[in-house]
Structure formats: structure tokens, C-alpha cells
TORLOFI-517647 format. One record per atom (N, C-alpha, C): residue number from 0; atom name; x, y, z. Coordinates in steps of 0.001 Angstrom, whole numbers, plus 500000, padded with zeros to 6 digits. Atoms other than C-alpha are relative to their C-alpha. Layout:
% TORLOFI-517647
PT   n atom      x      y      z
PT NUM   CA      X      Y      Z
...
//
This chain:
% TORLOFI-517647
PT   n atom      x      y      z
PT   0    N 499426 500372 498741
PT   0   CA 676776 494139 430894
PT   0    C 498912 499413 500879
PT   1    N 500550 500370 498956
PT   1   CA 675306 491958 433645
PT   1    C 499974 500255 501413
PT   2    N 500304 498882 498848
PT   2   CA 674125 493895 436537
PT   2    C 498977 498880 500879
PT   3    N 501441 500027 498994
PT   3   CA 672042 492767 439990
PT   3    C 499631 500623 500350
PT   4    N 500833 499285 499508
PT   4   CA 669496 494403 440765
PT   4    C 500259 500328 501943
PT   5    N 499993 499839 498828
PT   5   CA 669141 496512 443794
PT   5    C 499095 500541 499930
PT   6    N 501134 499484 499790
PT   6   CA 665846 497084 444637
PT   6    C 499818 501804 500760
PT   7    N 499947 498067 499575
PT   7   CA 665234 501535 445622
PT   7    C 498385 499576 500338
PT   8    N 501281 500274 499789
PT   8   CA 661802 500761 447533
PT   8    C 499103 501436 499710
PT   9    N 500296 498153 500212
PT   9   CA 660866 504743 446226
PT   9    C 499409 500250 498315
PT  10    N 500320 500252 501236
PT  10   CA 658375 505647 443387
PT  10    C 500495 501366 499347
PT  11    N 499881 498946 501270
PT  11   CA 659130 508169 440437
PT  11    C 499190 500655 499553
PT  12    N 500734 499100 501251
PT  12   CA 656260 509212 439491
PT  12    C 499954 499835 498537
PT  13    N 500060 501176 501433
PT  13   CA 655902 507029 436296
PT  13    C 501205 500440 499360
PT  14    N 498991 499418 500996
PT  14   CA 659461 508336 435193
PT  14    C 501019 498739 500107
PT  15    N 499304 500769 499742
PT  15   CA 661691 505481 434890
PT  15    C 501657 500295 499807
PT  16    N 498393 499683 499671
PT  16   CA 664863 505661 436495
PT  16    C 501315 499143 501039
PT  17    N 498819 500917 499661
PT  17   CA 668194 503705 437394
PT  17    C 500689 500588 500380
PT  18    N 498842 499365 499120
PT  18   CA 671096 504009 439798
PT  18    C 500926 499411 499971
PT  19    N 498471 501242 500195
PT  19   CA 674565 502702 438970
PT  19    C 500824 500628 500775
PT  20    N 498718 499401 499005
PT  20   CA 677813 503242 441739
PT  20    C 500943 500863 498829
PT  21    N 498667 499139 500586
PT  21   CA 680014 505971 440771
PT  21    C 501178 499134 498960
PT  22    N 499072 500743 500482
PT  22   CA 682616 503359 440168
PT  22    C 499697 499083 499000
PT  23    N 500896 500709 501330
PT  23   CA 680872 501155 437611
PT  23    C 499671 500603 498861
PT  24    N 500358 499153 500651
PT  24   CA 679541 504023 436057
PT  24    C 501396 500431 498679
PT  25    N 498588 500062 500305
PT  25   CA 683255 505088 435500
PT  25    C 500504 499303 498983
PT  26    N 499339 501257 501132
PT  26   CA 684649 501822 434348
PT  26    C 499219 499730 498901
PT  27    N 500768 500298 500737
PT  27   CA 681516 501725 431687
PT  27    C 499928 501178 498851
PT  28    N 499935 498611 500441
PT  28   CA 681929 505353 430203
PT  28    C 498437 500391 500033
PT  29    N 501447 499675 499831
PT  29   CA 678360 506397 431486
PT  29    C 499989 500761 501269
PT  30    N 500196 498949 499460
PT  30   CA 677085 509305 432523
PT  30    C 498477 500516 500427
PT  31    N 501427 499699 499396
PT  31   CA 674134 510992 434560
PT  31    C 499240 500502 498910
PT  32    N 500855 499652 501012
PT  32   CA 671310 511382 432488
PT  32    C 500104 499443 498492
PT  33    N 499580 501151 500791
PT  33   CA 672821 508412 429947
PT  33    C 498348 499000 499895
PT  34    N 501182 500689 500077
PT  34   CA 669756 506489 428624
PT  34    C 500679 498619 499910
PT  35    N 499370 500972 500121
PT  35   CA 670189 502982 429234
PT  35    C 498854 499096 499911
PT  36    N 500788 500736 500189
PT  36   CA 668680 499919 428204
PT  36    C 499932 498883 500914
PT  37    N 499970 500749 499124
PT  37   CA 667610 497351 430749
PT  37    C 499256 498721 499704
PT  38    N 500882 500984 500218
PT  38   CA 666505 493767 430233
PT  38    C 499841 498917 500316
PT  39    N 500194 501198 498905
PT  39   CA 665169 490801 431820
PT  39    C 499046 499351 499240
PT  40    N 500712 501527 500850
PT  40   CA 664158 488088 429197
PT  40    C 499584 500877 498993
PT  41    N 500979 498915 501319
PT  41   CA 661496 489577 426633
PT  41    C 499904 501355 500111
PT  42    N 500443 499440 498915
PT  42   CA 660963 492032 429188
PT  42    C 501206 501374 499383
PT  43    N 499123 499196 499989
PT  43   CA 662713 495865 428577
PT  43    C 499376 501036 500378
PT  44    N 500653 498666 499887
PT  44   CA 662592 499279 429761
PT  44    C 501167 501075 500083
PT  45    N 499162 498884 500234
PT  45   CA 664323 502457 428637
PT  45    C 500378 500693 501289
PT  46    N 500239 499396 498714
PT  46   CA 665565 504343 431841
PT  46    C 501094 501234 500230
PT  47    N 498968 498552 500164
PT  47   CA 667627 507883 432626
PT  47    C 500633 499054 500998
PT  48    N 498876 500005 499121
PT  48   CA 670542 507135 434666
PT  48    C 500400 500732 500758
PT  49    N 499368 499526 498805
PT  49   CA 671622 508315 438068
PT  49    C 501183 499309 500529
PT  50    N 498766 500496 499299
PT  50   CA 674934 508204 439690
PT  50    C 499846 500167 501210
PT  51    N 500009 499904 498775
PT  51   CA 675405 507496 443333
PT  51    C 501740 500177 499668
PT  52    N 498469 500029 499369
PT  52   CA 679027 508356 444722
PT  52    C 499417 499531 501778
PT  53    N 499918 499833 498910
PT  53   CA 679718 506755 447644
PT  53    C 500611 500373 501128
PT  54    N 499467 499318 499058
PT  54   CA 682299 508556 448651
PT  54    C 499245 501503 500525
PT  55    N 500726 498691 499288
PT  55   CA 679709 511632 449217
PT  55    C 499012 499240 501471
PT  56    N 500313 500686 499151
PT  56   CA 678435 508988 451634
PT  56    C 500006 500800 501459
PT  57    N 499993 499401 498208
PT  57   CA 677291 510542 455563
PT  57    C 501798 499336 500543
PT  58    N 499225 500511 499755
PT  58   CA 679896 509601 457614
PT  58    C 499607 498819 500947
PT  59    N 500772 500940 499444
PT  59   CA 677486 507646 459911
PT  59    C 499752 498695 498716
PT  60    N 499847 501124 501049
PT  60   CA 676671 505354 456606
PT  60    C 501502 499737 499390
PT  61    N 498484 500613 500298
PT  61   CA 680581 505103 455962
PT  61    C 500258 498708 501364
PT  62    N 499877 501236 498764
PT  62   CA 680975 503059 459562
PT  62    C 498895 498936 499867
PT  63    N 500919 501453 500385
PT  63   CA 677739 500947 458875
PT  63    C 500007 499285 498788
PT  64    N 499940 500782 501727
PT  64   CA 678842 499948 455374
PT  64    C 498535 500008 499522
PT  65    N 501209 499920 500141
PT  65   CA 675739 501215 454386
PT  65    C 500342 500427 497935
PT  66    N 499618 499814 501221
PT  66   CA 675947 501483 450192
PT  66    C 498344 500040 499601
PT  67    N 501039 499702 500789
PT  67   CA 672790 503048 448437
PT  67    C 499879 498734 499044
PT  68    N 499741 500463 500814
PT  68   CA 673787 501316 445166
PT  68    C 501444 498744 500130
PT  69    N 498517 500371 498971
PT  69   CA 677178 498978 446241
PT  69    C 500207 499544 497823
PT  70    N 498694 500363 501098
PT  70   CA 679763 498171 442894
PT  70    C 499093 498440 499685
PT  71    N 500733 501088 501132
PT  71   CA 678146 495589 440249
PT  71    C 498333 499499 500509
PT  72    N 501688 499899 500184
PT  72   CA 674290 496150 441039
PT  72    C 499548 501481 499288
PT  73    N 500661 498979 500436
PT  73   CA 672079 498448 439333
PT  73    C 498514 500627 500597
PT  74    N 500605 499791 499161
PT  74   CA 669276 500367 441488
PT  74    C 498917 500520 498950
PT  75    N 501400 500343 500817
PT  75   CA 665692 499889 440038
PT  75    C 499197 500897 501109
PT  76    N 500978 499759 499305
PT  76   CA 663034 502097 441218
PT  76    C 498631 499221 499998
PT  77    N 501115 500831 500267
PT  77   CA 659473 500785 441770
PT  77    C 499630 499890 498858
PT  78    N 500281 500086 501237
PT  78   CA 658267 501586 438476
PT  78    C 500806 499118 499170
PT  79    N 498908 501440 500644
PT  79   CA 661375 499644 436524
PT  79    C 499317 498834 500776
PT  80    N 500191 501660 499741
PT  80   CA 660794 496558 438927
PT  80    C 499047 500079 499754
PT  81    N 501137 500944 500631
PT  81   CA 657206 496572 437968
PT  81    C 499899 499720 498727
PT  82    N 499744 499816 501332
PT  82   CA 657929 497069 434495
PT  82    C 501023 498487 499382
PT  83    N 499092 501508 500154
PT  83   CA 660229 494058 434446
PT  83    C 499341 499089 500650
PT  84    N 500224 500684 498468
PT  84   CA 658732 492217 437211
PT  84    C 501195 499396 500187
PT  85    N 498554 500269 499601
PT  85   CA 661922 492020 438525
PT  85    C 500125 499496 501751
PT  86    N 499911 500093 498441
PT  86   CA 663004 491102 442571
PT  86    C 501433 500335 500262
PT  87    N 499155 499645 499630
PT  87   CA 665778 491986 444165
PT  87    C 501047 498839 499910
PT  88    N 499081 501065 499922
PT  88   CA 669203 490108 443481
PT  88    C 500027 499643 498512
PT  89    N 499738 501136 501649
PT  89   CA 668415 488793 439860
PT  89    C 500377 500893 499045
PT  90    N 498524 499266 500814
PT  90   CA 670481 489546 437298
PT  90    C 499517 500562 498802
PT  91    N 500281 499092 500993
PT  91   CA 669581 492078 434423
PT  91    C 500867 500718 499149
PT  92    N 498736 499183 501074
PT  92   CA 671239 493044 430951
PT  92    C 499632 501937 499872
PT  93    N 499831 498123 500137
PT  93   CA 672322 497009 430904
PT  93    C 500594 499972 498597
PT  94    N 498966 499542 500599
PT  94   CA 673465 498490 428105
PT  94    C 500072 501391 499659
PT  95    N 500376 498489 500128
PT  95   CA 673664 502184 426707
PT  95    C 498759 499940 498884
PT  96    N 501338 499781 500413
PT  96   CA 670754 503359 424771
PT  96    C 500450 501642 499695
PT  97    N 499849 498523 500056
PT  97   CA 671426 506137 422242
PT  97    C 498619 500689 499755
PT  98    N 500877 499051 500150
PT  98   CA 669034 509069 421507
PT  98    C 499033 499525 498738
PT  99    N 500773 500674 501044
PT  99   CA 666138 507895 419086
PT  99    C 500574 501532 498758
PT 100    N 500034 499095 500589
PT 100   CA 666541 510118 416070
PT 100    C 498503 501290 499791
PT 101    N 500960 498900 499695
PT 101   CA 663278 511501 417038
PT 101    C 500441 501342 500468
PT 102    N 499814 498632 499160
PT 102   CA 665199 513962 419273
PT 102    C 500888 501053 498865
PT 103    N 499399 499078 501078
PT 103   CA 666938 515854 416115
PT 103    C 499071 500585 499351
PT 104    N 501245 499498 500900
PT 104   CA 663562 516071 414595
PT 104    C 499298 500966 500766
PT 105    N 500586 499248 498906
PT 105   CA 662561 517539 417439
PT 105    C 500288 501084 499826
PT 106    N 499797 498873 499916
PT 106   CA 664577 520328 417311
PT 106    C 500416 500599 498696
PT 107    N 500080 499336 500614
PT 107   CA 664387 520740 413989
PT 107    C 498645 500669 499565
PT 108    N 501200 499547 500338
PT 108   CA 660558 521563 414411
PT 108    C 500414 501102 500902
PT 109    N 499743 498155 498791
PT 109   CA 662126 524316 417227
PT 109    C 500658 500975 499181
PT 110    N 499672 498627 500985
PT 110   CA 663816 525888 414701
PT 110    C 499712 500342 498578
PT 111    N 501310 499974 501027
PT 111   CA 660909 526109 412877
PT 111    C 500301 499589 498418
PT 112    N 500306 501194 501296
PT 112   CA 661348 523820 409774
PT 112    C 499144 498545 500068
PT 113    N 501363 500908 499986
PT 113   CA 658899 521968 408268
PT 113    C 500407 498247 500368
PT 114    N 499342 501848 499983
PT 114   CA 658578 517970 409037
PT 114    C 499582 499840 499349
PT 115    N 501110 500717 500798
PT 115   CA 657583 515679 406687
PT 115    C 498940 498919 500504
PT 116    N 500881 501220 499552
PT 116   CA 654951 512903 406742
PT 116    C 500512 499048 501230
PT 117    N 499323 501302 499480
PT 117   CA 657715 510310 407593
PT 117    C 500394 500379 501424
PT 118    N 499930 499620 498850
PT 118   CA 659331 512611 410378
PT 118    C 499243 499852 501133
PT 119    N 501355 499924 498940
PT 119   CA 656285 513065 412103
PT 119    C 499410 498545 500618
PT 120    N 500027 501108 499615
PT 120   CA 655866 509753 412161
PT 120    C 500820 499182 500799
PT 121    N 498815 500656 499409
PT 121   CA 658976 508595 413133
PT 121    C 500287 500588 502179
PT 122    N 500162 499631 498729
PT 122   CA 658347 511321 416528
PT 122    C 498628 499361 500862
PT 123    N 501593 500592 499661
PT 123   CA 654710 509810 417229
PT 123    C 500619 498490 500317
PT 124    N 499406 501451 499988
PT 124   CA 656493 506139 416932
PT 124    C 500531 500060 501221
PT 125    N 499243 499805 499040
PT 125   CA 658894 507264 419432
PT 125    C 499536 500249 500967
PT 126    N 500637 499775 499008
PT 126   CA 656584 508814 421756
PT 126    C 498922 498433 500451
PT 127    N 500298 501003 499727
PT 127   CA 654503 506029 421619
PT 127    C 500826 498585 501097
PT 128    N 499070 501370 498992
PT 128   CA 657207 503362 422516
PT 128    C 500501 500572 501045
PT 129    N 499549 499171 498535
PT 129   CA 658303 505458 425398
PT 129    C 501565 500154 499960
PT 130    N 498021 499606 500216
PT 130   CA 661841 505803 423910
PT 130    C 499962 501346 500010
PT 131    N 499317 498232 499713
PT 131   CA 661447 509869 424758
PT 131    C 499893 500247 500842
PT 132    N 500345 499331 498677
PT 132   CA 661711 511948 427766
PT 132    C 499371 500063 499887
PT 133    N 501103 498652 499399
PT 133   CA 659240 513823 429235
PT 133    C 500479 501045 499601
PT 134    N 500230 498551 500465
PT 134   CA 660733 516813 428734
PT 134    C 500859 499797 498314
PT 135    N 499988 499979 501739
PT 135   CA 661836 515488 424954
PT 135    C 498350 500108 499329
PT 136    N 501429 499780 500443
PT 136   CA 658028 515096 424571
PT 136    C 499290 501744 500436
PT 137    N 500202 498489 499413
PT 137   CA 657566 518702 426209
PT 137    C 500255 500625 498846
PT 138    N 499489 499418 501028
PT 138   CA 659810 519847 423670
PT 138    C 499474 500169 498368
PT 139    N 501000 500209 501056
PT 139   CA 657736 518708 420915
PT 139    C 498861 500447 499930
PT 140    N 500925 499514 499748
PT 140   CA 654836 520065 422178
PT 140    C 499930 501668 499980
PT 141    N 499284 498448 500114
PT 141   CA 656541 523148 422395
PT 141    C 500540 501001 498772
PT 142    N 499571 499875 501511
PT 142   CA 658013 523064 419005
PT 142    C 498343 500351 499147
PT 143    N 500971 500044 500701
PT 143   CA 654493 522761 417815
PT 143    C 499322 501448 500190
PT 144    N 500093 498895 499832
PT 144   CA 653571 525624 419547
PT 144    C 500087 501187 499636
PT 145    N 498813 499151 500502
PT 145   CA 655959 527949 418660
PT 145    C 499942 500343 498556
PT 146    N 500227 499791 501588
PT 146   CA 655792 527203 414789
PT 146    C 499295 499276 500071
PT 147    N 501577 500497 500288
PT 147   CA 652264 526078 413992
PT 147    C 500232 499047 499081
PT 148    N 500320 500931 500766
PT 148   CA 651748 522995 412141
PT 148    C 499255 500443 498323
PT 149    N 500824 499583 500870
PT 149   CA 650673 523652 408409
PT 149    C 499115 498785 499534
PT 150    N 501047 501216 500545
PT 150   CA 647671 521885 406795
PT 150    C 500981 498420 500270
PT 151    N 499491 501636 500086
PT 151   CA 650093 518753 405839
PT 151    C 500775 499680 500780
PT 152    N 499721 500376 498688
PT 152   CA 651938 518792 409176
PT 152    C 498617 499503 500819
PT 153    N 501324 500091 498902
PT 153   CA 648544 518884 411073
PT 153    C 499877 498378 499707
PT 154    N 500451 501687 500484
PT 154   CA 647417 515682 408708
PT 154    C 500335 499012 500215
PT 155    N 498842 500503 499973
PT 155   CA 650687 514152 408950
PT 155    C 500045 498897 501442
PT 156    N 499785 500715 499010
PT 156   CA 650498 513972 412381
PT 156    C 498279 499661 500731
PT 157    N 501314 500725 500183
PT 157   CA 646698 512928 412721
PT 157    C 500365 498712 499807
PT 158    N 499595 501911 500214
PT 158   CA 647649 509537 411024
PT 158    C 500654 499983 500400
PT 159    N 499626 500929 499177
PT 159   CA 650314 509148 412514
PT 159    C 499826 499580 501494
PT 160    N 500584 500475 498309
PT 160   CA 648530 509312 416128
PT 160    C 499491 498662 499635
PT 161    N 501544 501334 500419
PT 161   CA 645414 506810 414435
PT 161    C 501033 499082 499816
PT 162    N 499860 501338 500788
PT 162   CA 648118 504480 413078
PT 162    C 500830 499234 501415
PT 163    N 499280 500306 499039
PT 163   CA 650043 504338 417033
PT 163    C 498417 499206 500878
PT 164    N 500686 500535 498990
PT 164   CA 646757 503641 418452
PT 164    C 498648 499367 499831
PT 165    N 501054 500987 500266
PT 165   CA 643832 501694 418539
PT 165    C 498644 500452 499553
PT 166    N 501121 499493 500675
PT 166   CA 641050 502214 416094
PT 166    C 498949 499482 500210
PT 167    N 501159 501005 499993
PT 167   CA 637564 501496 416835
PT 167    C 498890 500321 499027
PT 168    N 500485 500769 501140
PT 168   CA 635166 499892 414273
PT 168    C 498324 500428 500357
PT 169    N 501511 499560 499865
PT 169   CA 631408 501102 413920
PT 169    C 499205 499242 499166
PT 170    N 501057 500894 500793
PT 170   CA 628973 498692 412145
PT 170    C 498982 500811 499256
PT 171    N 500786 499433 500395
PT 171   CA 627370 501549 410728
PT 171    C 500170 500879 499007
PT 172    N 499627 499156 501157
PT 172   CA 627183 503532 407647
PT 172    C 500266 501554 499982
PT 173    N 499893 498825 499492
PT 173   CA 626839 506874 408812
PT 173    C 500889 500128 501681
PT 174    N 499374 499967 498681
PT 174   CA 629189 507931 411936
PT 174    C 499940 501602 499994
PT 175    N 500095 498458 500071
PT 175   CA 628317 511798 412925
PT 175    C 500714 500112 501715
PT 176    N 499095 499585 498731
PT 176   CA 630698 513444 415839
PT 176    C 499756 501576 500143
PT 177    N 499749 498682 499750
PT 177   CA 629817 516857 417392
PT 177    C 501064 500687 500794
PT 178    N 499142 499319 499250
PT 178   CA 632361 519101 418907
PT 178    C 499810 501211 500441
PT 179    N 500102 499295 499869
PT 179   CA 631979 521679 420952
PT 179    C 500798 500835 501388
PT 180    N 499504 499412 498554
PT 180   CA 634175 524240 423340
PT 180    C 499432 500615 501095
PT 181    N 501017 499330 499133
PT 181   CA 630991 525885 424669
PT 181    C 500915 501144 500399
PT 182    N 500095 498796 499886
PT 182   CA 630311 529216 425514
PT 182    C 501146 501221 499112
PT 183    N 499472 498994 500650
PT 183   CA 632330 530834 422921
PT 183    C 499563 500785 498825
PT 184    N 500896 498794 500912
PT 184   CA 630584 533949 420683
PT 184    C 500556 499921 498570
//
């Protein structure tokens, strides 16, 4: 669907998040906390969904026709418009945006079964591209927690961090790395 932007001059806190009218929302079958996909040319960004009603509207903003979000725009916080470089008024594709299958894997490391190589990979991928919550990435962190990683989980997910991110190159034959937590007996 083709949506205009309505600029929300208010930051998030790097969480990216969208505001569609009650009534839009409605006619679209989308719901609060609906991941949706937003895009403006090459340009995309995953974002949770918020509903405005404006019939919960003050009654002072009912007489000034004052509309947070108003019927066929979509409300971009700062983060989205920098993320797009977007401006206010121009027109941006929505659509829904289901759950990566990372988030099943997720909770099948919460109820402590093993992942494999590929899994692990497939959650690292995901985190990477920023197709998970915050608190889906919590959850993972949590999962790990909870039931400990064995040797070929640990490994698993080693490469697949090194293979999300950028490796750097040493011209040298020997490479020695100390580690230390200090002060522990």
C-alpha cells in the first residue's frame, strides 16, 4: 500500500517505529505491534507498528482538527526518516512484514533444545539485518543463558558472528591475542 508520510518530530531511541490511523489500520488487517515493511526506492526499514485512534482524541484537539496521524499517511519517527531519508508528504510503500523464522528458533533454544550450525546462523543473519526486536534479541540472549551453549553451539555461533561481520587481515605470520579479566585468583 501507498502511504504519505507524516513526519512525528520525536526520537525512539534507535527503535524504529511507525504510526498508522486507527481507521487504515482497520481497513488493512493490522495490528499494534504488526511488523511492517516500509520503502522508499532501494531504501527499507523494518518497523513495529503503533495505532493512533482518533477518536481517543482530547476534546480541545477534536475542535482544532488536530490529527496525530490523519487517514492515508503513515507516521515516521526520526530514526525511520533518517533511515529512509525521507521528508514529510512523500509517498512510501507499507506492507506487512512477517516474523523472520529466527523467532521460532529462538524459542526453541528457551526450551532448551539444541540448534544446529545452520540455525544459529540463520539467528545471527537475522540479528544482523535488524529484522529482530530488541526484546527478540533479549530473548536469545536469554535462551543462551538459561541453557548453555555446548562446544558445537558455542563454535556454531562464533562463525556465524565472523561470517556477519567484518574480518580484519594481518600481513603477518604469527598473530598472538592476550585475554585477560584481571584480578581473578
Amino acid at each position: 500500500m501507498k502511504l504519505k508520510v507524516k513526519q512525528i518530530p520525536i526520537g525512539t531511541g534507535d527503535i524504529r517505529v511507525a504510526v498508522m490511523n486507527a481507521k487504515d489500520a482497520t481497513q488493512r488487517d493490522l495490528y499494534s505491534e504488526d511488523r511492517i515493511l516500509i520503502r522508499k526506492g532501494k531504501k527499507k526499514v523494518i518497523a513495529t507498528l503503533d495505532i493512533y485512534d482518533e477518536e481517543l482524541r482530547s476534546e480541545d484537539s477534536k475542535k482544532k482538527g488536530v490529527f496525530v496521524v490523519p487517514r492515508g499517511r503513515v507516521g515516521l519517527f526520526i530514526e525511520t526518516q533518517n533511515d529512509l531519508g525521507i521528508k514529510d508528504s512523500e509517498v512510501v510503500d507499507v506492507c506487512v512484514e512477517n516474523k523472520p523464522r529466527a523467532v521460532s528458533l529462538i524459542r526453541k533454544k528457551l526450551r532448551g533444545e539444541k540448534l544446529t550450525n545452520a540455525e544459529i546462523k540463520e539467528i545471527v543473519d537475522a540479528i544482523a539485518d535488524g529484522k529482530l526486536m530488541d526484546i527478540e534479541i533479549a530473548y536469545f540472549v536469554a535462551g543462551l543463558y538459561v541453557h548453555e551453549l555446548d562446544i558445537n553451539e558455542t563454535a556454531a555461533l562464533t562463525k556465524a558472528m565472523i561470517s556477519t561481520g567484518e574480518v580484519l587481515k594481518f600481513n603477518k605470520k604469527v598473530i598472538v591475542d592476550k585475554h585477560c579479566i584481571g584480578g581473578v585468583a
